[in-house]
C-alpha positions in Angstrom: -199.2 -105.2 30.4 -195.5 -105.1 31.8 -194.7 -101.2 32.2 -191.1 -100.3 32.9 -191.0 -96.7 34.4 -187.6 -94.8 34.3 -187.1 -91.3 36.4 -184.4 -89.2 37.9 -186.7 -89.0 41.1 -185.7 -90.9 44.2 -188.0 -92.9 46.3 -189.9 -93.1 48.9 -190.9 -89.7 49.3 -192.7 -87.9 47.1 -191.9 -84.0 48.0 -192.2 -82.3 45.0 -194.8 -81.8 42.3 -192.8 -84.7 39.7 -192.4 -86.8 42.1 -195.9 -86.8 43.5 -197.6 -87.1 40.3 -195.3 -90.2 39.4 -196.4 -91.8 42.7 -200.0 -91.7 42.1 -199.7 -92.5 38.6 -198.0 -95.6 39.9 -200.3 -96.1 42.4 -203.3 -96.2 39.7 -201.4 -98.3 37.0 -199.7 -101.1 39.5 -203.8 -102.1 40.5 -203.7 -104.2 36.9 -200.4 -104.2 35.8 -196.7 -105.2 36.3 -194.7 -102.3 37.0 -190.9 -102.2 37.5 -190.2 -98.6 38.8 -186.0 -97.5 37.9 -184.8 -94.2 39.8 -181.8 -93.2 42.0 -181.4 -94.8 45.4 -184.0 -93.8 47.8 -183.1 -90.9 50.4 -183.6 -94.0 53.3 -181.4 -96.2 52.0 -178.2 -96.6 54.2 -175.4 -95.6 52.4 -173.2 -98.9 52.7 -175.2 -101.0 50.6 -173.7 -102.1 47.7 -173.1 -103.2 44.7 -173.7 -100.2 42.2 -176.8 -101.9 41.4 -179.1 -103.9 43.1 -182.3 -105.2 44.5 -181.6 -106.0 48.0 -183.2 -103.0 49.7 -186.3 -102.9 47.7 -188.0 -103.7 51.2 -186.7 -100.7 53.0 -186.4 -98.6 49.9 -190.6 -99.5 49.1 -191.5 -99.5 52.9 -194.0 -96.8 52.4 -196.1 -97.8 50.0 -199.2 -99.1 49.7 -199.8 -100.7 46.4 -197.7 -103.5 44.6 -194.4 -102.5 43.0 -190.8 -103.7 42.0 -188.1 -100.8 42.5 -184.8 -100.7 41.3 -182.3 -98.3 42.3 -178.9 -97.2 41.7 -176.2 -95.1 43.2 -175.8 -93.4 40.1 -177.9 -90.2 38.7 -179.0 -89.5 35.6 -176.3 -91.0 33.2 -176.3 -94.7 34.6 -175.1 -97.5 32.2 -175.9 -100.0 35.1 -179.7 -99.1 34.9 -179.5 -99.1 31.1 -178.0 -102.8 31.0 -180.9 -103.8 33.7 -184.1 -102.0 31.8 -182.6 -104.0 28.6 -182.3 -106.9 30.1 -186.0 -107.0 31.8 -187.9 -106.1 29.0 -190.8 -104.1 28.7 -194.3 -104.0 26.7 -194.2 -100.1 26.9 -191.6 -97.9 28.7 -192.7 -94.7 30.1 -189.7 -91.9 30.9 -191.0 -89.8 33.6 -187.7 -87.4 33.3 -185.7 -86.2 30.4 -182.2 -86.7 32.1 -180.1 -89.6 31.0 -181.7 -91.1 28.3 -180.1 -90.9 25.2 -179.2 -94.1 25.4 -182.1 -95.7 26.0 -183.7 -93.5 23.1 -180.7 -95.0 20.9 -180.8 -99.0 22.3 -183.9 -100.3 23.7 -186.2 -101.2 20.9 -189.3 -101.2 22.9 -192.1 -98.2 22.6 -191.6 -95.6 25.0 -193.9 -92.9 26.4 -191.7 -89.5 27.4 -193.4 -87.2 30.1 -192.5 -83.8 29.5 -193.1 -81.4 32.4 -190.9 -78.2 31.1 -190.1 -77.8 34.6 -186.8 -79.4 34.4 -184.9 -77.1 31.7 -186.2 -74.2 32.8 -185.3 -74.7 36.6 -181.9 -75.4 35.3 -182.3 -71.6 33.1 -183.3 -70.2 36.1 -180.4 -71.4 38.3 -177.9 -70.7 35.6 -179.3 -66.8 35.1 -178.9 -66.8 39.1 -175.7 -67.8 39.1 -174.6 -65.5 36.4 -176.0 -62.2 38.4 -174.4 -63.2 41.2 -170.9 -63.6 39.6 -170.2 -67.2 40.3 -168.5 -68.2 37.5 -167.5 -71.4 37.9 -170.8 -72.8 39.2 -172.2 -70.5 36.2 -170.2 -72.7 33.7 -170.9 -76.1 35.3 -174.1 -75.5 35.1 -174.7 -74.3 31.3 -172.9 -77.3 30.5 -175.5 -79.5 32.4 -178.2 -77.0 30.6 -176.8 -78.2 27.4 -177.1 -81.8 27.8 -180.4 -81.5 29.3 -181.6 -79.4 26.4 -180.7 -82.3 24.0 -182.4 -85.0 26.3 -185.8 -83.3 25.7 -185.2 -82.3 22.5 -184.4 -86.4 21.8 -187.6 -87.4 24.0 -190.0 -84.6 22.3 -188.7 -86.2 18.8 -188.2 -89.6 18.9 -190.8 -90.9 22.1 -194.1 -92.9 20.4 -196.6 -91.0 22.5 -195.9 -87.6 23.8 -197.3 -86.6 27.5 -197.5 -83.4 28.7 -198.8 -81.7 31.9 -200.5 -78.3 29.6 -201.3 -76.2 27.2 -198.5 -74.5 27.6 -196.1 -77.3 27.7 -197.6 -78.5 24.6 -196.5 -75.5 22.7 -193.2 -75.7 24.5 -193.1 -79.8 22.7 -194.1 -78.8 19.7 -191.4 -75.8 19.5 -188.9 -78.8 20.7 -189.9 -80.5 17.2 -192.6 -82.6 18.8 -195.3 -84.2 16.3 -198.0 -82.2 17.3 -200.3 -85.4 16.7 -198.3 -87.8 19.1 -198.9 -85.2 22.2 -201.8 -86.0 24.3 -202.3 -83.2 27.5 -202.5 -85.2 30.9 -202.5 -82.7 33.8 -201.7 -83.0 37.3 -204.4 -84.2 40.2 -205.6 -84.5 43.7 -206.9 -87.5 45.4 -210.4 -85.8 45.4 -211.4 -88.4 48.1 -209.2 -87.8 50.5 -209.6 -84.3 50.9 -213.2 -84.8 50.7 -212.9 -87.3 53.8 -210.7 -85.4 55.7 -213.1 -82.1 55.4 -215.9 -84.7 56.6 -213.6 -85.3 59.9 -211.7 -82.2 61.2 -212.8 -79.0 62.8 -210.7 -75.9 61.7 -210.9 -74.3 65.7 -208.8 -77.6 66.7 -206.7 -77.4 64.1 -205.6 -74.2 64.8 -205.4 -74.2 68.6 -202.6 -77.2 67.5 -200.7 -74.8 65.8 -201.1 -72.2 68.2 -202.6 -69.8 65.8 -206.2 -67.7 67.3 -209.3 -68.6 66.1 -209.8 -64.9 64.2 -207.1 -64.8 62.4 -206.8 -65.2 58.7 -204.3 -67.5 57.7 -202.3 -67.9 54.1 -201.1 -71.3 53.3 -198.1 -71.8 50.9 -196.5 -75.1 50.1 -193.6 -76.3 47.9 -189.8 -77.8 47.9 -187.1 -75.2 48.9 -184.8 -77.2 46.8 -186.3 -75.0 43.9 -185.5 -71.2 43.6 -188.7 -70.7 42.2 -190.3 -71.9 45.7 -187.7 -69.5 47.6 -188.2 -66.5 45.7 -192.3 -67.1 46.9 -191.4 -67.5 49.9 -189.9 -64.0 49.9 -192.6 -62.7 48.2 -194.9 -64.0 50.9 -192.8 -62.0 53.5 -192.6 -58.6 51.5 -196.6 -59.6 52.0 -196.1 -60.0 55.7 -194.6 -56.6 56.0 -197.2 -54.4 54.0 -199.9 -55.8 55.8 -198.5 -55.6 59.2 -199.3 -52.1 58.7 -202.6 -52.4 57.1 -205.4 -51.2 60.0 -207.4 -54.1 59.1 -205.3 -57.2 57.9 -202.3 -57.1 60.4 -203.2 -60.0 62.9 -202.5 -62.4 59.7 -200.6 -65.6 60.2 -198.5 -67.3 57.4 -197.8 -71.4 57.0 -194.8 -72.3 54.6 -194.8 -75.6 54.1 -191.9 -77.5 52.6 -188.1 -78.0 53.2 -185.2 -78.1 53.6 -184.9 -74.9 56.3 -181.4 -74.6 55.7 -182.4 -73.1 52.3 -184.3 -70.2 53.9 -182.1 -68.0 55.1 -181.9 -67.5 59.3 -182.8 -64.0 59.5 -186.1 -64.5 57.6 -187.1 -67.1 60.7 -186.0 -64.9 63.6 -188.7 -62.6 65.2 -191.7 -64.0 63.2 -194.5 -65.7 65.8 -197.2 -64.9 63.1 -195.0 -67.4 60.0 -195.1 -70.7 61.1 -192.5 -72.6 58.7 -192.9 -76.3 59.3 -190.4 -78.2 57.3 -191.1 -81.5 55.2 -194.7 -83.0 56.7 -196.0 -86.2 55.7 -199.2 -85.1 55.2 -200.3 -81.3 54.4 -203.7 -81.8 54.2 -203.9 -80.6 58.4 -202.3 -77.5 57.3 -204.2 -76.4 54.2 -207.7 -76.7 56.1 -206.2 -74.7 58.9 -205.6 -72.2 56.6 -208.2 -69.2 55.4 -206.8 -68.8 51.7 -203.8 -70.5 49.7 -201.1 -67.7 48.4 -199.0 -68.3 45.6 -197.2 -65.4 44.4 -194.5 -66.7 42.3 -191.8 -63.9 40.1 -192.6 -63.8 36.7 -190.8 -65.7 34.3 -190.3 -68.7 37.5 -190.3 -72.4 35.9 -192.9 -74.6 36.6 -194.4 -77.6 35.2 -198.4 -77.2 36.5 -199.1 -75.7 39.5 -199.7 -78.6 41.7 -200.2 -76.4 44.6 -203.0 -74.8 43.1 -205.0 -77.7 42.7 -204.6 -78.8 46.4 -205.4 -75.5 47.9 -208.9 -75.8 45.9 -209.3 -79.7 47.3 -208.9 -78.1 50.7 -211.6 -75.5 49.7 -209.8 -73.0 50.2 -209.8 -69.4 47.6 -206.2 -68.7 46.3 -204.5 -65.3 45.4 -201.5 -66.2 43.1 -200.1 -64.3 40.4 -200.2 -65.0 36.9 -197.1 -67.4 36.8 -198.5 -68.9 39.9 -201.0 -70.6 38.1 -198.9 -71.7 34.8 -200.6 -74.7 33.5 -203.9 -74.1 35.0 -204.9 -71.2 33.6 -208.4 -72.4 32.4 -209.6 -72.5 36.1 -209.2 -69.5 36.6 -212.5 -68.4 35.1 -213.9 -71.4 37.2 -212.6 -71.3 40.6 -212.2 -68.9 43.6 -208.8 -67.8 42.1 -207.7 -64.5 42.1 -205.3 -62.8 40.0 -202.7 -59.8 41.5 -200.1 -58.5 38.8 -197.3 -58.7 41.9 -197.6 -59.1 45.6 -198.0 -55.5 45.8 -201.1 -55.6 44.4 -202.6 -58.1 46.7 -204.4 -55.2 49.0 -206.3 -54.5 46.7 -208.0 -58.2 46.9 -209.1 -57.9 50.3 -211.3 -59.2 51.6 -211.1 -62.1 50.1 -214.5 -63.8 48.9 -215.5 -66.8 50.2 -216.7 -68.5 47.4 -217.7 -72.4 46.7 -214.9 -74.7 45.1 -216.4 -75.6 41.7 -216.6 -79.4 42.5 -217.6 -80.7 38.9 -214.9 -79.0 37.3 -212.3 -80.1 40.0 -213.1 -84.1 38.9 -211.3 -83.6 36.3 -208.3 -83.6 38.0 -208.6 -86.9 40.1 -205.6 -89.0 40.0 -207.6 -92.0 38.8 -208.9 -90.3 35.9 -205.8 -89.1 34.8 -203.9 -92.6 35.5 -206.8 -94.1 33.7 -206.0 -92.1 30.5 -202.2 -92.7 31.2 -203.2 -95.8 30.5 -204.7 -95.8 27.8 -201.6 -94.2 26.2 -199.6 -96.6 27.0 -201.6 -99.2 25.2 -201.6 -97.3 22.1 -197.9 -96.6 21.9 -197.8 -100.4 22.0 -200.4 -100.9 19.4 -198.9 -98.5 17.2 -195.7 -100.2 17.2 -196.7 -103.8 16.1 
């Protein structure tokens, strides 16, 4: 099967929860099939090259991975007539779009079936910044941006409408397609994973004591985890969340010798004052692996504002690989809500209420139920999709 894959994400690293679910989707489907991958150039790429479109850094631009792939990228975001012309021109069995932006054209031209991944995420992150920028008055940011809204609104209304096979991340992204005009019988739910093995190997190997004394954190301290992209507000406005934590329980008799890891990046989003005069909140910037951070860690925290977008809580699903019980409130576990019943996950209405949760329990990971979200299982049904948007079209 020939699979063309078309995204707004940029290669080669994958630090968001899009991105890294594309890249082990890929990872799974390239094993026994032709994949041509088309994004924006990657982050690595020197900025000389040229022409507008082309293969000739594919080398540096796929120097990281591990599995077989053919990337093309362009200069261009999101409304690219150059990457158009090339997907026509290749031809596909079955074309999946990974993200709604810029393809109203190929909804329109290309004649082969295509396979639209919604995630939700992407409108309402762009709701979210325009409300922002309204409340803080800047109006001509404010109107850029609800222009960009707009257009974006009608990509995913196109996709949920037109697209042979619907994926969606959950339940509640479902509704959200169906509300978009979505054939409810076309949507198939396909949620977000963890390399189960991995983690499982890397518990096998590490001692939490060494870890620590790495990170210069004491052995009897409890430690929160949080990870996530600063490049979304939804991430910032956690990450201040996490600090009004911080400052309640610095005067809490028992729970003030607590350290905090914020994974994620860029700095320069966080604002300098939150940094200064904080040994016990170790922010670390982009890593290339978290996995040495989350075991460090005593309990993942993810206590995101209501109303914050979010596509499935990838997070979530890490911070239980890593065995580790997570406080979160409701909106931090959007699109996992069933595990909550399952899994060490605890529920405070707002990071006021999170006193009231300590200690926390240390209770066992449900292992069975976490299978279910293994990246091969879930490519493996990917798949499977795919196949039938192409059978369903002959």
């Amino acid at each position: 099967m020939k699979i063309g894959i078309y995204s707004s994400h940029s290669f080669p690293q994958p630090v968001f929860g899009q991105s890294v679910r594309m890249m082990n989707i890929l990872k799974q489907l390239s094993k026994s099939n032709k994949v041509i991958v088309y994004s924006p150039r990657a982050s690595d790429v020197e900025n000389s090259v040229s022409p507008l479109y082309t293969d000739a850094v594919e080398n540096i631009a796929t120097k990281n991975f591990d599995f077989p792939l053919t990337y093309r990228y362009t200069l261009l975001n999101d409304v690219n007539v150059y990457r158009f012309l090339r997907i026509e021109s290749d031809s596909f069995d079955v074309l999946q779009l990974e993200n709604s932006l810029g393809t109203l054209l190929l909804m329109k031209k290309c004649n082969f079936p295509k396979v639209a991944v919604l995630h939700s995420a992407g409108l309402k992150e762009l709701s979210w910044k325009v409300k922002n920028l309204r409340l803080q008055g800047r109006k001509r940011e404010y109107i850029g941006w609800s222009c960009y809204r707009f257009y974006a609104s009608l990509c995913e209304k196109t996709l949920a409408r037109k697209s042979k096979r619907l994926i969606v991340t959950s339940e509640s992204v479902r509704e959200y397609a169906a509300n978009l005009g979505a054939d409810p019988r076309k949507i198939s739910i396909l949620r977000n994973g963890v390399n189960l093995e991995e983690y499982q190997r890397y518990s096998n190997s590490v001692s939490k004591c060494k870890l620590r004394k790495k990170l210069g954190i004491p052995d009897d301290s409890f430690v929160f985890v949080f990870h996530g992209s600063f490049n979304f507000d939804q991430n910032v406005e956690a990450i201040k969340n996490i600090l009004r934590i911080r400052k309640r329980l610095r005067n809490h008799k028992t729970w003030k010798k607590c350290y905090y890891i914020i994974i994620g990046g860029p700095i320069k989003r966080l604002e300098k004052s939150w940094r200064e005069n904080m040994d016990d909140v170790l922010f670390t910037g982009y890593v290339e692996d978290i996995k040495p951070y989350l075991f460090s860690a005593d309990c993942g925290i993810a206590p995101f504002p209501e109303h914050a977008p979010s596509g499935g809580r990838l997070k979530i699903l890490e911070f239980l690989s890593a065995k580790l019980p997570v406080i979160a409130t409701k909106n931090g576990v959007y699109g996992l809500e069933e595990l909550v019943d399952d899994e060490p996950i605890y529920i405070m209405e707002n990071f006021k209420d999170l006193e009231k949760l300590l200690p926390i329990p240390q209770v066992e990971v449900n292992k069975t139920k976490l299978q279910n979200f293994d990246w091969s299982k879930i490519a493996a049904v990917n798949e499977e999709i795919l196949k039938e948007a192409i059978e369903n079209s002959s």
